[in-house]
C-alpha beads as a LAMMPS data file, in Angstrom:
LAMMPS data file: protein, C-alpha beads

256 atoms
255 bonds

1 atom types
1 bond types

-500.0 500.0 xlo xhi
-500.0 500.0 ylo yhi
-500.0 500.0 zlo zhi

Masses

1 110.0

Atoms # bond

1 1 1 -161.511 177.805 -76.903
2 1 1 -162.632 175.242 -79.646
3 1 1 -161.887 176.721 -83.251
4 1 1 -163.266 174.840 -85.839
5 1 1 -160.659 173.869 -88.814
6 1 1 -162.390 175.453 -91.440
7 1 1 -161.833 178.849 -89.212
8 1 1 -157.990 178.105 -88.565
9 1 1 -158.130 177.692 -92.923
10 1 1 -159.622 180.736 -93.185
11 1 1 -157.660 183.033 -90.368
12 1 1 -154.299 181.509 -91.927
13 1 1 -155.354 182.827 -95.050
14 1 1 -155.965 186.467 -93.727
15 1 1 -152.506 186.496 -92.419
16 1 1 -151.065 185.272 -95.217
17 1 1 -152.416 187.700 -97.439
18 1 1 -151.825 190.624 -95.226
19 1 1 -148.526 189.363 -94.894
20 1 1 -148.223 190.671 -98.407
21 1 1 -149.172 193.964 -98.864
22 1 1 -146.629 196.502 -99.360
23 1 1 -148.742 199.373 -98.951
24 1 1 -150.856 200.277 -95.729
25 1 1 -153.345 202.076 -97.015
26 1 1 -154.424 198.661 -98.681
27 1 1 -154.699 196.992 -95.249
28 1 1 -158.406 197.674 -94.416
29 1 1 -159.856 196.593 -97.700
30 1 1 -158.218 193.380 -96.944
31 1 1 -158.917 192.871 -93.768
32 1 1 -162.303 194.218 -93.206
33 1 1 -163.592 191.314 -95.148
34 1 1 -161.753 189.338 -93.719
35 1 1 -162.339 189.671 -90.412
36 1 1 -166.318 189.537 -91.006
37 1 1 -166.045 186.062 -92.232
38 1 1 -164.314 185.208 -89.364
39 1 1 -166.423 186.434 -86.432
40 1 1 -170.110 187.270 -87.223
41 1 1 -171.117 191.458 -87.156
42 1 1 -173.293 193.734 -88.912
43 1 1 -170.560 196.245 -90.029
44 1 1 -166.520 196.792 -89.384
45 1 1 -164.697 199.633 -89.615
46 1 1 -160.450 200.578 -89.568
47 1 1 -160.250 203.755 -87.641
48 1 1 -157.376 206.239 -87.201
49 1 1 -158.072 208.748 -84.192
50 1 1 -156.068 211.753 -83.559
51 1 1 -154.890 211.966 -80.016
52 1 1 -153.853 215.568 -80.307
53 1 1 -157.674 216.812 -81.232
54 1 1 -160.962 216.016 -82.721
55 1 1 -159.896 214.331 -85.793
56 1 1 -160.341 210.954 -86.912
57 1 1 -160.803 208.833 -90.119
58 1 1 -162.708 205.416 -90.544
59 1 1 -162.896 202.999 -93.316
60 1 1 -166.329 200.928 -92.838
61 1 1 -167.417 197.694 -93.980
62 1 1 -169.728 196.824 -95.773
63 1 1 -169.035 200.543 -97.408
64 1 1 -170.966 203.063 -97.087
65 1 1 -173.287 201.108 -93.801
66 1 1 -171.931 203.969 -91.840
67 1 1 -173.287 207.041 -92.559
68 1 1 -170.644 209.920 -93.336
69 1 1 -173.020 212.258 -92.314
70 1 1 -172.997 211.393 -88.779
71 1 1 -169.035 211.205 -88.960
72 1 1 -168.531 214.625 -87.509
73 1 1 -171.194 213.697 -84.590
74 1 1 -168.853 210.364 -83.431
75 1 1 -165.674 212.669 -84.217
76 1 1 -166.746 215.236 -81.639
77 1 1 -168.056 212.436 -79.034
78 1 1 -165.395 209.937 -79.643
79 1 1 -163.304 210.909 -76.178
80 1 1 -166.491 209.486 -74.421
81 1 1 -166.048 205.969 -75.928
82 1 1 -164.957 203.615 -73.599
83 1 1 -162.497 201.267 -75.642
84 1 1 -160.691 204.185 -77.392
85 1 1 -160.078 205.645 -73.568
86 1 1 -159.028 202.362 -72.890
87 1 1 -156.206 201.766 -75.362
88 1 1 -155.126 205.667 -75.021
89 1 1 -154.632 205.511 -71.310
90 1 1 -152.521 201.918 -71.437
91 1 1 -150.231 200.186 -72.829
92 1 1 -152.962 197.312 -73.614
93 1 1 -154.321 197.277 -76.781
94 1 1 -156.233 193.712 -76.498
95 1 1 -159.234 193.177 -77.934
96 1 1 -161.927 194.287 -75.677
97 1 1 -165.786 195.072 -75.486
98 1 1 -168.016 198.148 -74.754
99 1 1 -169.360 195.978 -72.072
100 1 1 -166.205 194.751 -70.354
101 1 1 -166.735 199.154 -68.687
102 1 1 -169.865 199.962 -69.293
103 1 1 -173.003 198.219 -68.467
104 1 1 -175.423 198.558 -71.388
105 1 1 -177.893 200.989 -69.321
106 1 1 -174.552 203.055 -68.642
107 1 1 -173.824 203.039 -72.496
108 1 1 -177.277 204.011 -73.517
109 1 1 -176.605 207.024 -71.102
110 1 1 -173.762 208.714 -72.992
111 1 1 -174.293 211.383 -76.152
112 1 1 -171.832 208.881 -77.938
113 1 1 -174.328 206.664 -77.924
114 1 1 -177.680 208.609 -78.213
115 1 1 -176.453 210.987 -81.184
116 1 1 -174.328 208.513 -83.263
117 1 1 -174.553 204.765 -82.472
118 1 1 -178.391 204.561 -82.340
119 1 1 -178.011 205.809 -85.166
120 1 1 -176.349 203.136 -86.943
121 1 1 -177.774 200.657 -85.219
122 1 1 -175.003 199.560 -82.908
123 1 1 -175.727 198.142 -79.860
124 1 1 -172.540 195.944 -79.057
125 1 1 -168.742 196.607 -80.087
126 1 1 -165.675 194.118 -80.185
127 1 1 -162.700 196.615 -81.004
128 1 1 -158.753 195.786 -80.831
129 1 1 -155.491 198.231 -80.962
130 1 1 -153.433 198.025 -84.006
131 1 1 -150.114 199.981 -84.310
132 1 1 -150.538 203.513 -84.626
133 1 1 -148.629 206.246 -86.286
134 1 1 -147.222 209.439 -84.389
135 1 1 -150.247 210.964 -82.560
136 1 1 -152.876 208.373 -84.214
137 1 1 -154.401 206.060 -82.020
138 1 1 -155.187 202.993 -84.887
139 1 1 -157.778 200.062 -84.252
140 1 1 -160.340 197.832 -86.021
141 1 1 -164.005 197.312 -84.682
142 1 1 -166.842 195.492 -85.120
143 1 1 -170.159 195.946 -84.636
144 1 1 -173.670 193.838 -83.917
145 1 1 -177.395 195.521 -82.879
146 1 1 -177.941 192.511 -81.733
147 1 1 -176.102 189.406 -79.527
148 1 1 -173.027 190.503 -77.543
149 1 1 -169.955 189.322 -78.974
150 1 1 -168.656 186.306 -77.213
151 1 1 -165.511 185.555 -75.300
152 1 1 -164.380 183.174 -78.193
153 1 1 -164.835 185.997 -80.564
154 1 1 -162.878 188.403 -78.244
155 1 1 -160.245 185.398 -78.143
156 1 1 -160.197 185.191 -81.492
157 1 1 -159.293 188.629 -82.503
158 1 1 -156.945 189.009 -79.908
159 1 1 -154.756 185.916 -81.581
160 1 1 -155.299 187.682 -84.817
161 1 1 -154.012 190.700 -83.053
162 1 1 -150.417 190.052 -82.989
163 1 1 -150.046 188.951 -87.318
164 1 1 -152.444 191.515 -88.416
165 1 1 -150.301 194.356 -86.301
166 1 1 -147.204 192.552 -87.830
167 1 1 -148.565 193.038 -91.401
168 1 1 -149.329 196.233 -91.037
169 1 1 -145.865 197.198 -89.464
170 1 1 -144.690 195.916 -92.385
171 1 1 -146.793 197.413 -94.996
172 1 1 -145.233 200.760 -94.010
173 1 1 -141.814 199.513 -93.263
174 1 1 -142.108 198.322 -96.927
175 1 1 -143.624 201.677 -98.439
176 1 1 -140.969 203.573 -96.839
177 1 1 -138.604 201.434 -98.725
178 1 1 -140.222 201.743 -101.860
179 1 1 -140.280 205.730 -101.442
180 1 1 -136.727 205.902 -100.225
181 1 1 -135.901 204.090 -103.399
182 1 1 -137.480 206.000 -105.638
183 1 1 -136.286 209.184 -103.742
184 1 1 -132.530 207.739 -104.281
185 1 1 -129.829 208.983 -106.548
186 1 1 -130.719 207.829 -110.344
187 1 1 -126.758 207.592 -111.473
188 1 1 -127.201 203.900 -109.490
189 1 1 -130.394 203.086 -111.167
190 1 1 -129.455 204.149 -114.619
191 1 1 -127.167 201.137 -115.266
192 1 1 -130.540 198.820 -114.334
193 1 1 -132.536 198.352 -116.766
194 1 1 -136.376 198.529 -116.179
195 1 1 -136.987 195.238 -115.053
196 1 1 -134.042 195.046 -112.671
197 1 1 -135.053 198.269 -111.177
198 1 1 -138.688 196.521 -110.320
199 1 1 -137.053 193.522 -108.945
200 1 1 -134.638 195.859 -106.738
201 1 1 -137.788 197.496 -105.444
202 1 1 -139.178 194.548 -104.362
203 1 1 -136.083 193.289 -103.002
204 1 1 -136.139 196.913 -101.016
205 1 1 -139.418 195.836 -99.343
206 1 1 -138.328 192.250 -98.036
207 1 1 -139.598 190.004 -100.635
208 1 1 -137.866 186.664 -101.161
209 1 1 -137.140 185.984 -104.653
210 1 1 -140.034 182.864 -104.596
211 1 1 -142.930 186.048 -103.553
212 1 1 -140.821 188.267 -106.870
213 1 1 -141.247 185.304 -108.776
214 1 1 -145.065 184.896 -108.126
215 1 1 -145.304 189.184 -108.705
216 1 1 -144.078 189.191 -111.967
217 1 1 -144.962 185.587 -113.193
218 1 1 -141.276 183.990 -113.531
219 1 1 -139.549 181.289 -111.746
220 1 1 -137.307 182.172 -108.641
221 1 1 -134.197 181.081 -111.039
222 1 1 -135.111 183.651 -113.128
223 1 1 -135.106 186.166 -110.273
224 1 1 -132.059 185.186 -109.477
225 1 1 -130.131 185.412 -112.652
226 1 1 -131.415 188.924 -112.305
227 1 1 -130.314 189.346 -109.265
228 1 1 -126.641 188.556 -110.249
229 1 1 -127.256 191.185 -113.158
230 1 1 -127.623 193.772 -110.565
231 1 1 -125.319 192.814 -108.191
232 1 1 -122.647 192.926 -110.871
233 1 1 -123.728 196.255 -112.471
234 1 1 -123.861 197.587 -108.749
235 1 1 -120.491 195.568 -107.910
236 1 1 -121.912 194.310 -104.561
237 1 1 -122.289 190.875 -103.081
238 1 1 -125.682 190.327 -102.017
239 1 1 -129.364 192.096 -101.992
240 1 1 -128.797 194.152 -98.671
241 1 1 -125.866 195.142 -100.481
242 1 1 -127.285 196.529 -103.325
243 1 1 -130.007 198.084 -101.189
244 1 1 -128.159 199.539 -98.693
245 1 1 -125.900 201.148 -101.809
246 1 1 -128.828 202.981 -103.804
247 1 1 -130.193 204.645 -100.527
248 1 1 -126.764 205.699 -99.037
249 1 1 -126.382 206.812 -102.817
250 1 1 -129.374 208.726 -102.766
251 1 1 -128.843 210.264 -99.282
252 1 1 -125.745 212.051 -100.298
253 1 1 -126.967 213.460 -103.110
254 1 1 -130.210 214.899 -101.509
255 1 1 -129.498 218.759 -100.134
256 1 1 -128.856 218.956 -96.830

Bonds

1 1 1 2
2 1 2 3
3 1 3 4
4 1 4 5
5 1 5 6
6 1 6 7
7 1 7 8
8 1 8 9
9 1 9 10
10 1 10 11
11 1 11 12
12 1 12 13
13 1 13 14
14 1 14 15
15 1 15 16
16 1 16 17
17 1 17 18
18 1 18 19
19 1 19 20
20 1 20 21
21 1 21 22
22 1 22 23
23 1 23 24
24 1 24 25
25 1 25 26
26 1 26 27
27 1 27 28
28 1 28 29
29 1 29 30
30 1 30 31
31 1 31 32
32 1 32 33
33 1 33 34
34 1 34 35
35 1 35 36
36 1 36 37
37 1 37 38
38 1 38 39
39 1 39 40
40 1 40 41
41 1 41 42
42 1 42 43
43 1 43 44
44 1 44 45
45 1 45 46
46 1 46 47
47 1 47 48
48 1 48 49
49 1 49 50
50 1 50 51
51 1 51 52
52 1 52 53
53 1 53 54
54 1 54 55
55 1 55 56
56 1 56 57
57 1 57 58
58 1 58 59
59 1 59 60
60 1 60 61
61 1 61 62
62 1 62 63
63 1 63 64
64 1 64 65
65 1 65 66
66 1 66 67
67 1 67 68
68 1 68 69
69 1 69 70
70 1 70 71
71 1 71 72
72 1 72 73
73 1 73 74
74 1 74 75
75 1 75 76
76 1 76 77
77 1 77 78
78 1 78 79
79 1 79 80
80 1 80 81
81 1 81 82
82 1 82 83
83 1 83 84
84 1 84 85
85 1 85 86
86 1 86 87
87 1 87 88
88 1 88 89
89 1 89 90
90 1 90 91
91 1 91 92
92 1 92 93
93 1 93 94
94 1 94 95
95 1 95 96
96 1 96 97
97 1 97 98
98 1 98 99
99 1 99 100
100 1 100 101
101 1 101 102
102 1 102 103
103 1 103 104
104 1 104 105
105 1 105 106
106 1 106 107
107 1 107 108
108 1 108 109
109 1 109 110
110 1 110 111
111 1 111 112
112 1 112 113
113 1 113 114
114 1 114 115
115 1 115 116
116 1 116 117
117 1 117 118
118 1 118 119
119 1 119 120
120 1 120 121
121 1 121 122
122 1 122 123
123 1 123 124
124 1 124 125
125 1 125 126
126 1 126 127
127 1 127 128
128 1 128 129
129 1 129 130
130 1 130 131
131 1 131 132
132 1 132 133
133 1 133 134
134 1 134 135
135 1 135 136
136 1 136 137
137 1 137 138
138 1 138 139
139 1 139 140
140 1 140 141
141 1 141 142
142 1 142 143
143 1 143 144
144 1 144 145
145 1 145 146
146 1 146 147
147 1 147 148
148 1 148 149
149 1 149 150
150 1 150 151
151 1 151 152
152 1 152 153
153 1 153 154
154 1 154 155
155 1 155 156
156 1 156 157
157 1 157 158
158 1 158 159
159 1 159 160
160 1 160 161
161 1 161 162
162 1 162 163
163 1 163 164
164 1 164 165
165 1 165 166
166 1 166 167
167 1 167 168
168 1 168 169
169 1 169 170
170 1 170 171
171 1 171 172
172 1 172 173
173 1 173 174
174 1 174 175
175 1 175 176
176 1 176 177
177 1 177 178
178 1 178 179
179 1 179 180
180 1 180 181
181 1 181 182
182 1 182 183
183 1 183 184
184 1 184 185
185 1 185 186
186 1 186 187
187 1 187 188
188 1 188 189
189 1 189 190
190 1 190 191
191 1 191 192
192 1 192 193
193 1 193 194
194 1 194 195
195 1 195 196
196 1 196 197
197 1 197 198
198 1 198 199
199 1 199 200
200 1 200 201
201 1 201 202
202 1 202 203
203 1 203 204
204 1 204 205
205 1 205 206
206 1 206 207
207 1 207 208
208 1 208 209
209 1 209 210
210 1 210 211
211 1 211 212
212 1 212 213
213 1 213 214
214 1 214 215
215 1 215 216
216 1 216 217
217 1 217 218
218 1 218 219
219 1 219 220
220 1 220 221
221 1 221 222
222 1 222 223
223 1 223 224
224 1 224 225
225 1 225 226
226 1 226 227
227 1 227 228
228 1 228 229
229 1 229 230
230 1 230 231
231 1 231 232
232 1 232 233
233 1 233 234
234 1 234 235
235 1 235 236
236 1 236 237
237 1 237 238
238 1 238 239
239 1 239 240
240 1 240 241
241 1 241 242
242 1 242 243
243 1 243 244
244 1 244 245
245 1 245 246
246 1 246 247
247 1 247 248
248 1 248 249
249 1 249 250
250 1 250 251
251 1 251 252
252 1 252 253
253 1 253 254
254 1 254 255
255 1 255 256
């Protein structure tokens, strides 16, 4: 697959920027955009899909193109869509097209398609599996009325695939740090003062002291006399140190 330069420049910089977000619920603002600069569609949306029932949320791009009236209409139809059978029933979760299973005469048959996506215009889907929570199937997917997506686009999110699922691992690896922190016991944190408390959350959520530096506009030497401030008011060694203290702290405390 030939990728043009100025596409590698531009899919770097998605990665890198999702590789920053310490929040999830962040990730499809980010993305979304994102993505539709990289591979050409009418609209995008982040969906979460409840695997235990009809239930299922959706972030769209550009906002508001898909109507949230017709949201309960592809929430009750959804277990006829191809691609979301497809990543529920393997292990697979690769980006893939409506028309790698269903012809487009086939698709035009089901309700799915004749009382929502005719709807919204949406004659051709590119969708890929992201990570998913307990019971929540997640994925992204894009949309065209016209022009089937190509095998280079398919190719293309599927290499995005792998970062993108990394960044969002992360985003709630890092939230649940930043919650587990604040949840911890305060008698560790009241000998920090209020900047050395921020710098310990972001230490909490895997940031290097150069990506502290650039969140709170000081050099990484700076960080790092800070750093030995809290390690010595702490009296540990190290950041995992000083981490790993203020939760262990906080777990005892909490009732059993």
């Amino acid at each position: 697959m030939y990728v043009s330069l100025s596409l590698v420049d531009r899919a770097v910089a998605l990665v890198a920027q999702t590789a920053e977000l310490d929040r999830p619920s962040e990730f499809p603002g980010l993305v979304l955009p994102g993505l539709a600069g990289l591979i050409g569609c009418d609209t995008l949306s982040y969906n979460e899909i409840g695997l235990d029932g009809p239930r299922m949320r959706y972030l769209d791009y550009p906002v508001g193109a898909i109507d949230p009236s017709r949201s309960v209409v592809l929430t009750q139809l959804i277990h006829q869509h191809p691609l979301v059978n497809h990543f529920n029933t393997t292990v697979d979760g690769a980006a893939r097209r409506i028309s790698d299973f269903l012809s487009r005469t086939e698709f035009h048959r089901l309700g799915l398609y004749g009382e929502f996506y005719r709807h919204v215009s949406v004659e051709h889907q590119l969708a890929v599996q992201l990570p998913g929570t307990r019971g929540c199937l997640v994925g992204l997917a894009l949309n065209r009325q016209s022009g089937e997506f190509s095998d280079a686009d398919l190719e293309l999110l599927d290499m995005l695939r792998g970062p993108l699922s990394l960044a969002l691992a992360r985003a709630r690896a890092r939230q649940r740090a930043q919650q587990a922190l604040r949840d911890s016991g305060r008698a560790e944190l009241g000998v920090l003062t209020s900047r050395e408390v921020q710098i310990l959350e972001l230490v909490a959520v895997g940031r290097t002291s150069v990506a502290i530096g650039r969140v709170l506009d000081v050099s990484p030497r700076t960080v790092a006399k800070h750093l030995e401030r809290i390690y010595r008011k702490l009296g540990v060694g190290n950041r995992a140190a000083a981490v790993s203290l203020v939760f262990s702290s906080g777990a005892d405390e909490r009732p059993a």
